[in-house]
N, CA and C atoms as an extended XYZ file, in Angstrom:
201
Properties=species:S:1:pos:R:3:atomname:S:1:resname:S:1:resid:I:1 pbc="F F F"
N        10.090       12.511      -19.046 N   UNK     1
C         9.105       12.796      -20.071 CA  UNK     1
C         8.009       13.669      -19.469 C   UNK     1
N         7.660       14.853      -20.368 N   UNK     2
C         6.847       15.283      -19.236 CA  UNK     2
C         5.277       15.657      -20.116 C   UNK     2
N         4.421       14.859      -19.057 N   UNK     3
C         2.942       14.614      -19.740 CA  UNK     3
C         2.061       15.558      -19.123 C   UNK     3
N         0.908       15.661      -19.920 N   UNK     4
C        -0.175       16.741      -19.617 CA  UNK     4
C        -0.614       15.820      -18.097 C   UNK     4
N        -1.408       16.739      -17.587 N   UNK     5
C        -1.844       16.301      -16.067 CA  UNK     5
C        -2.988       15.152      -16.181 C   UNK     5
N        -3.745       15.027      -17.680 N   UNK     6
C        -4.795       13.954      -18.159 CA  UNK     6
C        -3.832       12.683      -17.917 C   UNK     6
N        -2.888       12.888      -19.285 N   UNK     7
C        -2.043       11.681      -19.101 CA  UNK     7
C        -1.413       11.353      -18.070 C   UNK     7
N        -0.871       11.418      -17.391 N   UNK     8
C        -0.244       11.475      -15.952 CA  UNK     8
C        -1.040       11.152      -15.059 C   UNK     8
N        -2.561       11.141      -15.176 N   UNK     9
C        -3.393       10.193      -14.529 CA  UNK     9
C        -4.204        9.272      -14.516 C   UNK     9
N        -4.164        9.305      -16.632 N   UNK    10
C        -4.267        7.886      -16.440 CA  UNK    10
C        -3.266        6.604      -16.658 C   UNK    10
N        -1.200        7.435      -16.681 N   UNK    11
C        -1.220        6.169      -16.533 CA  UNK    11
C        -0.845        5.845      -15.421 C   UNK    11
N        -1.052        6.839      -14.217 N   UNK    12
C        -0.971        6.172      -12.843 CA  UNK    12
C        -2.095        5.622      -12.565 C   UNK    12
N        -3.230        5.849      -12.741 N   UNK    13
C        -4.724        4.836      -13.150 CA  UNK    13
C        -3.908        3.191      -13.161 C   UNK    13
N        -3.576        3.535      -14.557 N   UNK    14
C        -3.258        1.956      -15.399 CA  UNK    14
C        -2.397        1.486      -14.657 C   UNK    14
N        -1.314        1.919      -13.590 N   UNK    15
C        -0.097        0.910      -12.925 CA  UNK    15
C        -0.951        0.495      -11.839 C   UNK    15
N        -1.872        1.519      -10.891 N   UNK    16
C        -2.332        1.565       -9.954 CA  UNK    16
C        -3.201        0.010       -9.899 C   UNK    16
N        -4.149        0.328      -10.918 N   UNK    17
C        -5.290       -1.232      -11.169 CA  UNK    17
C        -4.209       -2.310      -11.272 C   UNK    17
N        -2.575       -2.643      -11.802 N   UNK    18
C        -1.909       -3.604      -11.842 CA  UNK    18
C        -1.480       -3.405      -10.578 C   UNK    18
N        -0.770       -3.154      -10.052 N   UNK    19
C         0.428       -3.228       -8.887 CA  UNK    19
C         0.330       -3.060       -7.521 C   UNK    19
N        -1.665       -2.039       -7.666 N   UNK    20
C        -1.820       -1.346       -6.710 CA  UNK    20
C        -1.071       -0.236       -6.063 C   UNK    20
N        -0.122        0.671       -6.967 N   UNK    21
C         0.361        1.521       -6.825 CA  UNK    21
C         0.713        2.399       -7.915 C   UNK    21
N         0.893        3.694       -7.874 N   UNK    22
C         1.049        4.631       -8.988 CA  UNK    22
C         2.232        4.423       -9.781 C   UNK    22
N         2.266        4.763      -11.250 N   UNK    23
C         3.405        5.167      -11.486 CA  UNK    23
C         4.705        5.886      -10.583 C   UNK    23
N         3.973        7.317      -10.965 N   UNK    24
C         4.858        8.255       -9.881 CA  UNK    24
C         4.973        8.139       -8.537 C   UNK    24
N         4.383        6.949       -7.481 N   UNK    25
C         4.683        6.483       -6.748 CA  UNK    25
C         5.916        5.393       -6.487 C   UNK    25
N         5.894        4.507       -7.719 N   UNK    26
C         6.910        3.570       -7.877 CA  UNK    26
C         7.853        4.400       -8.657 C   UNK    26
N         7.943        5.155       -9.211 N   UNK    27
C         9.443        6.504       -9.655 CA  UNK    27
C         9.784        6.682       -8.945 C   UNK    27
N         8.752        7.263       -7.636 N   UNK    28
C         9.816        7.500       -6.257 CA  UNK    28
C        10.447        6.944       -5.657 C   UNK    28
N        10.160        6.041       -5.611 N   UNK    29
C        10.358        4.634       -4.743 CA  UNK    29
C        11.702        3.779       -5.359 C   UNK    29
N        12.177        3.990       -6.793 N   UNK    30
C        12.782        3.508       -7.897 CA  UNK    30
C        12.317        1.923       -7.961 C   UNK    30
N        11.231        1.610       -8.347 N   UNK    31
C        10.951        0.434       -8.183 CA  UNK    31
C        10.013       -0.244       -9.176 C   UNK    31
N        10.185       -0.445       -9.981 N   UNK    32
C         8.983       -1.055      -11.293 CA  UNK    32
C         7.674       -0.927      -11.243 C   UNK    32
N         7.020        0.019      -11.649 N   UNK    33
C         5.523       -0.122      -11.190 CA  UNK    33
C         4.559       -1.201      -11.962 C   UNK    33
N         5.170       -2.359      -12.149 N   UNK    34
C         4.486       -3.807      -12.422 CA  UNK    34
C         4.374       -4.526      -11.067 C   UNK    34
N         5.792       -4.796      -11.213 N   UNK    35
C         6.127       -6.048      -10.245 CA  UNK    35
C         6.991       -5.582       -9.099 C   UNK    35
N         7.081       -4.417       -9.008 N   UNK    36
C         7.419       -3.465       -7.446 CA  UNK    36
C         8.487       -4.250       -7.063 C   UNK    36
N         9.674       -4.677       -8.202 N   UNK    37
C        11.296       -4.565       -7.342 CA  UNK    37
C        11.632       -3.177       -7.888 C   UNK    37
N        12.978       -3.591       -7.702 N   UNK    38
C        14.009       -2.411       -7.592 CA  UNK    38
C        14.414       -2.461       -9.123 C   UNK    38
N        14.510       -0.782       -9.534 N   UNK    39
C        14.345       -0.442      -11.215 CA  UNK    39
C        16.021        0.145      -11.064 C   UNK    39
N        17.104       -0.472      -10.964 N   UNK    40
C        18.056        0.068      -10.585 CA  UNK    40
C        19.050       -0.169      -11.906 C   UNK    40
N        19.304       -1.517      -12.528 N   UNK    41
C        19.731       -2.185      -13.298 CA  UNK    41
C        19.329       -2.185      -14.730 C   UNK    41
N        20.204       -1.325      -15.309 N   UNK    42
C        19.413       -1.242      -17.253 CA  UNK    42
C        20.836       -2.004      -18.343 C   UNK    42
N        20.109       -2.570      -19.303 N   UNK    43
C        20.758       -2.974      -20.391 CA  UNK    43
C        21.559       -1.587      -20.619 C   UNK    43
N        20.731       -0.832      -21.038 N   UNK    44
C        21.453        0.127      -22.080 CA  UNK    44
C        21.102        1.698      -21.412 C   UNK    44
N        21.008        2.841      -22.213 N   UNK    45
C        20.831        4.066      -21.977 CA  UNK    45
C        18.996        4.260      -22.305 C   UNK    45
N        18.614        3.040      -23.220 N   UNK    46
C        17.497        3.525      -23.934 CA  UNK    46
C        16.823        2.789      -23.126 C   UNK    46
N        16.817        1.691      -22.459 N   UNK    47
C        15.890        1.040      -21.643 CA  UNK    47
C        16.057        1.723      -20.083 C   UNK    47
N        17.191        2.658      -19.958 N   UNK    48
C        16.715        3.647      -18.560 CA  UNK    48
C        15.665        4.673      -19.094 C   UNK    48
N        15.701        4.666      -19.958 N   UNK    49
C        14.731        6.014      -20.703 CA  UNK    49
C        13.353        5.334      -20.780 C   UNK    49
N        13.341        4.191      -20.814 N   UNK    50
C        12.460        3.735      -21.131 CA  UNK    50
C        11.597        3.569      -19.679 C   UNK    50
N        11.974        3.373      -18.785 N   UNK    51
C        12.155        3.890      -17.726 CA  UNK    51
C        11.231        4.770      -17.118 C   UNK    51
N        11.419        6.085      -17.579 N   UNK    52
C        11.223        7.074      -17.604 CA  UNK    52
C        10.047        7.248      -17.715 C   UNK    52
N         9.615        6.760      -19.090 N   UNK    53
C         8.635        6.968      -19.408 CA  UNK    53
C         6.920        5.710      -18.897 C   UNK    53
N         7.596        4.291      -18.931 N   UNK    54
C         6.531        3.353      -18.648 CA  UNK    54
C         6.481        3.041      -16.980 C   UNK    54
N         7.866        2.856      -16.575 N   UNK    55
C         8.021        2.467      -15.173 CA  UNK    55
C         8.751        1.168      -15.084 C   UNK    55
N         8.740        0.855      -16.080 N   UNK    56
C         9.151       -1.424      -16.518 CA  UNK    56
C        10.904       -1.734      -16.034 C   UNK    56
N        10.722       -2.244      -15.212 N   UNK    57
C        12.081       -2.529      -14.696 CA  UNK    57
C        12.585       -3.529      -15.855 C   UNK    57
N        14.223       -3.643      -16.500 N   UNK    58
C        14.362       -4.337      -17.125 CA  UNK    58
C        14.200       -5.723      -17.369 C   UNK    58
N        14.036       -6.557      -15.975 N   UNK    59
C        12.987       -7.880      -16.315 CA  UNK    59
C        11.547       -7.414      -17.236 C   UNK    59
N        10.569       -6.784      -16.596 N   UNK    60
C         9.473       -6.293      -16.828 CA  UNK    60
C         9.348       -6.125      -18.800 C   UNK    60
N        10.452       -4.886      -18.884 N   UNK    61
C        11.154       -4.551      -20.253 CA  UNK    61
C        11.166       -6.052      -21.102 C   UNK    61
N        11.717       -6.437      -20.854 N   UNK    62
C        12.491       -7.647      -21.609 CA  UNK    62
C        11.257       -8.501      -21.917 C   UNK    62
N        10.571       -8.773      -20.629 N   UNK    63
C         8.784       -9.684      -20.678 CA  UNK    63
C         8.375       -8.944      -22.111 C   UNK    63
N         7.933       -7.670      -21.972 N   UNK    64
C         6.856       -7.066      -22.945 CA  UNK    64
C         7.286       -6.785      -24.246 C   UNK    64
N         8.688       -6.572      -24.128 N   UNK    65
C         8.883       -6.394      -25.572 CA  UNK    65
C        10.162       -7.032      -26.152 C   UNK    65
N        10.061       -8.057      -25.295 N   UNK    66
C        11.648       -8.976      -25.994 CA  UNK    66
C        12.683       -8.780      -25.411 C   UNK    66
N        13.548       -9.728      -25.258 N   UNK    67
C        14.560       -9.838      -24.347 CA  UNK    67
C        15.558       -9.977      -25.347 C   UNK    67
């Protein structure tokens, strides 16, 4: 997904104050930028996308918006 350079910092802001680490730090890393495991494992095509865009490893996924 690709965000203006505003957005893109604040929502590495917003993972950063949770996790103590960036979004695009935990993208690199492939690793949930909540709860900093490994973002390796998806239900479907739409929750890798989803992915993409929040950082929510599918535990994470499943917590926030239903399992």
């Amino acid at each position: 997904m690709k965000r203006t350079k505003q957005m893109q910092g604040f929502v590495d802001s917003l993972a950063e104050n949770i996790s103590g680490q960036t979004l695009t730090k935990s993208q690199s890393k492939v690793v949930c930028a909540f709860c900093l495991q490994p973002a390796v494992n998806f239900k479907d095509a739409l929750s890798a996308k989803e992915y993409t865009i929040s950082g929510l490893c599918q535990t994470c996924q499943d917590e926030v918006f239903g399992g």
